[in-house]
C-alpha positions in Angstrom: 119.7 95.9 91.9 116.0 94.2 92.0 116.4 90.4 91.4 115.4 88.5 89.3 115.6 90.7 86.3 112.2 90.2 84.1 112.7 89.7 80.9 109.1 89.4 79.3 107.5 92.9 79.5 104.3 94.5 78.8 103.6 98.0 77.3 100.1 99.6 77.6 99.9 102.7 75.5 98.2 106.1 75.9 96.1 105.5 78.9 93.6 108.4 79.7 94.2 110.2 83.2 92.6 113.2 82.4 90.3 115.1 79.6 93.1 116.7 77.4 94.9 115.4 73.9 98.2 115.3 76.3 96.3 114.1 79.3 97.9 110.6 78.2 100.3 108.1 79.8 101.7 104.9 79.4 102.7 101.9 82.1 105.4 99.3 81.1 106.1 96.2 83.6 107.6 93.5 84.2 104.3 90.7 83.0 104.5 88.9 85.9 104.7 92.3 88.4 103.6 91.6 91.9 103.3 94.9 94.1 106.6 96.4 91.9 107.8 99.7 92.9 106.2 102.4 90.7 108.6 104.9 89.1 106.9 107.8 87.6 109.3 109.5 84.5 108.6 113.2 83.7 110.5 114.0 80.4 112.7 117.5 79.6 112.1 119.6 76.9 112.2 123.1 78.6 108.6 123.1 79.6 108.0 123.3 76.1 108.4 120.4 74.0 108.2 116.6 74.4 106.3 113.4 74.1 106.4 110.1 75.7 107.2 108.1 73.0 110.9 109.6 72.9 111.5 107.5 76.5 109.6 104.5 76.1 113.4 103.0 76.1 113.5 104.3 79.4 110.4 102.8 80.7 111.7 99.2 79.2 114.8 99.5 81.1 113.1 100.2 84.0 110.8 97.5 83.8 113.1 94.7 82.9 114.5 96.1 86.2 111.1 95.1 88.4 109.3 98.1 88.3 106.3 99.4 87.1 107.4 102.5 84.7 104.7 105.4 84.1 105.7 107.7 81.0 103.4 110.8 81.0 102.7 113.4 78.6 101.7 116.9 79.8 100.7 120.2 78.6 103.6 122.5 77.9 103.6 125.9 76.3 102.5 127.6 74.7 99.3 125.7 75.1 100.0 126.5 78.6 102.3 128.1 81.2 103.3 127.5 84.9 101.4 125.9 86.9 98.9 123.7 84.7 102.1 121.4 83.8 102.7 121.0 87.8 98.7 120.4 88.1 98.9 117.9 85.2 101.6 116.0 87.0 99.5 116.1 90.3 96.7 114.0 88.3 99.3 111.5 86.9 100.1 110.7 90.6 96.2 110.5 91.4 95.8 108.2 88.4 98.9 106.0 89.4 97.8 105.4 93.3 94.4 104.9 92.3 95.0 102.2 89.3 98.5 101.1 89.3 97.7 98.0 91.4 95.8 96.5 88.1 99.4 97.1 86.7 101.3 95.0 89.2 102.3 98.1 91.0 102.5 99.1 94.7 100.9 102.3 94.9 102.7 102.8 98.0 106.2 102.3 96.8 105.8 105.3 94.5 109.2 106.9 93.3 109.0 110.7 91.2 111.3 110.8 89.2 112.2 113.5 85.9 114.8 114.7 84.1 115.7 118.2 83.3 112.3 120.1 83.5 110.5 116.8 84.3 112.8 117.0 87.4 111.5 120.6 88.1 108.1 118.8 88.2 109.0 115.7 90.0 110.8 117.7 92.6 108.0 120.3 93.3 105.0 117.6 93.4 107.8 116.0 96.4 108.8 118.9 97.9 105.6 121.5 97.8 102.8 119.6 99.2 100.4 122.1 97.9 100.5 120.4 94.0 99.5 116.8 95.7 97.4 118.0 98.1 94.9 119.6 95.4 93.8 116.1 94.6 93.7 114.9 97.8 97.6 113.3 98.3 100.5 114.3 100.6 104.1 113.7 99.4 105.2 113.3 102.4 102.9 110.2 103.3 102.5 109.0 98.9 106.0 109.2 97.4 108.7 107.2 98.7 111.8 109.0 96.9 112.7 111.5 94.6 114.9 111.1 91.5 116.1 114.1 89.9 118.2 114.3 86.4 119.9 117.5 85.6 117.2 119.4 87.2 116.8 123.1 87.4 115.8 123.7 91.1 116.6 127.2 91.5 116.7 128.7 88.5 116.0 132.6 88.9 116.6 135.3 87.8 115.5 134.2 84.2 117.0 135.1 81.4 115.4 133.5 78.6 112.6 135.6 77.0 110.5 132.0 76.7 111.2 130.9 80.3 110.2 134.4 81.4 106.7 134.2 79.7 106.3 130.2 81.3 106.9 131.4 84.2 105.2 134.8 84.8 107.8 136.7 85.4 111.9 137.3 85.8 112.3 136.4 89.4 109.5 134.3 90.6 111.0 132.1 93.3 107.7 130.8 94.6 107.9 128.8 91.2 110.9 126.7 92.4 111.8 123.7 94.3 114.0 125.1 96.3 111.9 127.6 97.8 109.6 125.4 99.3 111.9 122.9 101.3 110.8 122.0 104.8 110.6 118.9 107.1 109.5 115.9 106.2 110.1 115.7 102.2 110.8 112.7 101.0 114.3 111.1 100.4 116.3 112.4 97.5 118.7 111.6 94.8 119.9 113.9 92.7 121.9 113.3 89.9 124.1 116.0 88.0 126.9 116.1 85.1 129.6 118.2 85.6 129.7 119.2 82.3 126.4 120.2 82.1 126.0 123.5 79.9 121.9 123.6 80.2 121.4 123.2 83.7 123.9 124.3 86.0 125.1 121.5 88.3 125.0 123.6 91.8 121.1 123.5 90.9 121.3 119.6 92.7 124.0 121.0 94.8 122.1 123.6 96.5 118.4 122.2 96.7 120.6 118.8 98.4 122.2 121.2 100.8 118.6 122.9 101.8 116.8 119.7 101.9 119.3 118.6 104.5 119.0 121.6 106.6 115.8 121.3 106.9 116.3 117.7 108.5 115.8 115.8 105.4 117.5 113.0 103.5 119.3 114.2 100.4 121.9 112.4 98.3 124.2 114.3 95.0 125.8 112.3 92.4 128.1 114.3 90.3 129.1 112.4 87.0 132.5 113.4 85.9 132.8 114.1 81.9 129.0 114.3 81.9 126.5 116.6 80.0 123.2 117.4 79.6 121.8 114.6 77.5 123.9 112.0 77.6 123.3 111.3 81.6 119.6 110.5 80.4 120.8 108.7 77.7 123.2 106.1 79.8 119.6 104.5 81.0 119.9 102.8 77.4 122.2 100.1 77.1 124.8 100.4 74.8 126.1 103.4 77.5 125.0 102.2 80.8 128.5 100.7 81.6 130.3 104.3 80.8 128.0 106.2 83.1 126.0 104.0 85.8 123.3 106.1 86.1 120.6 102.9 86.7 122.9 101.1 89.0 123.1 104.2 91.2 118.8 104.7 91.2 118.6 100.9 91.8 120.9 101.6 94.8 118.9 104.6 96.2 115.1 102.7 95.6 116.5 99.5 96.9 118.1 101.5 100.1 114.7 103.7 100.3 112.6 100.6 100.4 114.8 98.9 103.3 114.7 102.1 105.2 112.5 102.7 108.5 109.4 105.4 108.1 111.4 108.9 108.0 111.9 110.8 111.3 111.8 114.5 110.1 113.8 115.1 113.6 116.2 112.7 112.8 119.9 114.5 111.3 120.9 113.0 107.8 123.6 114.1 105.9 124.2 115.2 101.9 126.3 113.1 100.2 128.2 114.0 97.0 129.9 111.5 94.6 131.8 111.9 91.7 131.9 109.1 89.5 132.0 107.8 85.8 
C-alpha cells in the first residue's frame, strides 16, 4: 500500500488526446503528486458501450491511493469495430507519457490496466507491441505492469452475432491477447471471479500460463464467490473489505516498482490465489 494516503485530490475533466467526440480523457491525483505511478483504466462494456464518467469512483480511489488515475473514453461500435478501439488506446498511452508529468505523474511508472473489454485492450497494447509501436512506444521498455479485471483474453470461436461483426469474423485469433505472447512483456496481474458468468475465468488462467511459458512474469488471483461486476465494483469503498481487490493491485505495483529491470531469460512462475 503507497503511504501516506492523499486525501485532497484533483479531477481534471475531458482532456483532448485526439480529434474525435470520444477522443477524451480525464487524470485524477493526488494535489500534491510528485512523480506518482500512472495507472491507465480502460472501462468494459463489450466493446460497445461505456463512458468515463461511470468510473470516476475508481479514479478517486486510486488517487487517494498515490497515483495518478487516467479514465479514457474510446470509440466503440458501432461507430467503429476492431482495431480503431486498440488504436485509440495506443494514443491515450502517447498522450499520458508525453503530458502526464504536468499531472504529477511518472511517465515511466506507467501501469495498463482495464476491466472486462478494457482488459482486452490493456492486455493487447502490453502484450502485442505492434498497437504501441504505431505511435512510436514499446511495451516492453513504456509500461511497467499490467492489470487485468475479468478479461477476455482468448475468446474464440465467437458466438455472439455482435461480437462477430466487432471483430471481423468467428474465429479471428490474431485479435486476441493470447495469441501474441512472447518474451519480454511486461509483468502481469490478472484478476478473475470464479463466479464469473460473462467472461470465463480460464480466460486469466490460460493467457497467465502462456505468459509464463514464454519466460515472463504472470500472477492469477481467483476471488472465491465473485462475479462479473461486483470484482470492479469492490474498488469502491463500502465493499473493498469483502473482496480486496485494491489491496491485492497495491501489492502487485508496489512489488513491480521494487523489482530489478526484467530478464526475459530469467524463469518466473504463475501464481494462483483464491481469496475473498
Amino acid at each position: 500500500m503507497l503511504t501516506p494516503m492523499p486525501f485532497r485530490i484533483q479531477l481534471t475533466r475531458s482532456i483532448a488526446y485526439a480529434e474525435r467526440t470520444r477522443h477524451k480523457l480525464d487524470v485524477c491525483r493526488p494535489r500534491d503528486a510528485v512523480a506518482a505511478p500512472v495507472v491507465i483504466f480502460f472501462y468494459g462494456g463489450a466493446w460497445q458501450s461505456g463512458y468515463k464518467e461511470l468510473y470516476r469512483y475508481l479514479a478517486k480511489a486510486l488517487a487517494r491511493r498515490g497515483y495518478v488515475a487516467v479514465i479514457p473514453d474510446y470509440r466503440i461500435y458501432p461507430e467503429v469495430c476492431y482495431p480503431d478501439f486498440l488504436d485509440d488506446g495506443a494514443r491515450v498511452v502517447r498522450w499520458v507519457k508525453d503530458n502526464i508529468a504536468r499531472f504529477g505523474g511518472d511517465p515511466d511508472k506507467l501501469f495498463l490496466k482495464g476491466h472486462s473489454a478494457g482488459a482486452h485492450i490493456a492486455a493487447m497494447l502490453s502484450i502485442d507491441a505492434h498497437w504501441l509501436g504505431k505511435v512510436g512506444l514499446d511495451p516492453r521498455r513504456d509500461i511497467a505492469g499490467l492489470i487485468g479485471i475479468a478479461g477476455p483474453y482468448d475468446l474464440m470461436p465467437l458466438r455472439d452475432e455482435k461480437l462477430k461483426m466487432i471483430f471481423g469474423g468467428v474465429d479471428r485469433p490474431e485479435t486476441q491477447p493470447i495469441y501474441h505472447v512472447a518474451p519480454g512483456a511486461p509483468p502481469a496481474l490478472l484478476m478473475t471471479g470464479s463466479r464469473d458468468r460473462l467472461v470465463e475465468p480460464g480466460n486469466s488462467v490460460r493467457l497467465a500460463a502462456r505468459l509464463v511459458a514464454a519466460g515472463n512474469l504472470a500472477t492469477v488471483l481467483t476471488y472465491r464467490r465473485v462475479g462479473h461486476f461486483i470484482i470492479i465494483a469492490a474498488i469502491a469503498p463500502f465493499l473493498r473489505l469483502l473482496v480486496p481487490v485494491m489491496r491485492d493491485v497495491d501489492a502487485f505495483i508496489a512489488a513491480t516498482l521494487r523489482a530489478p529491470q526484467r530478464n526475459a531469460a530469467q524463469p518466473v512462475t504463475a501464481l494462483e490465489i483464491a481469496s475473498g
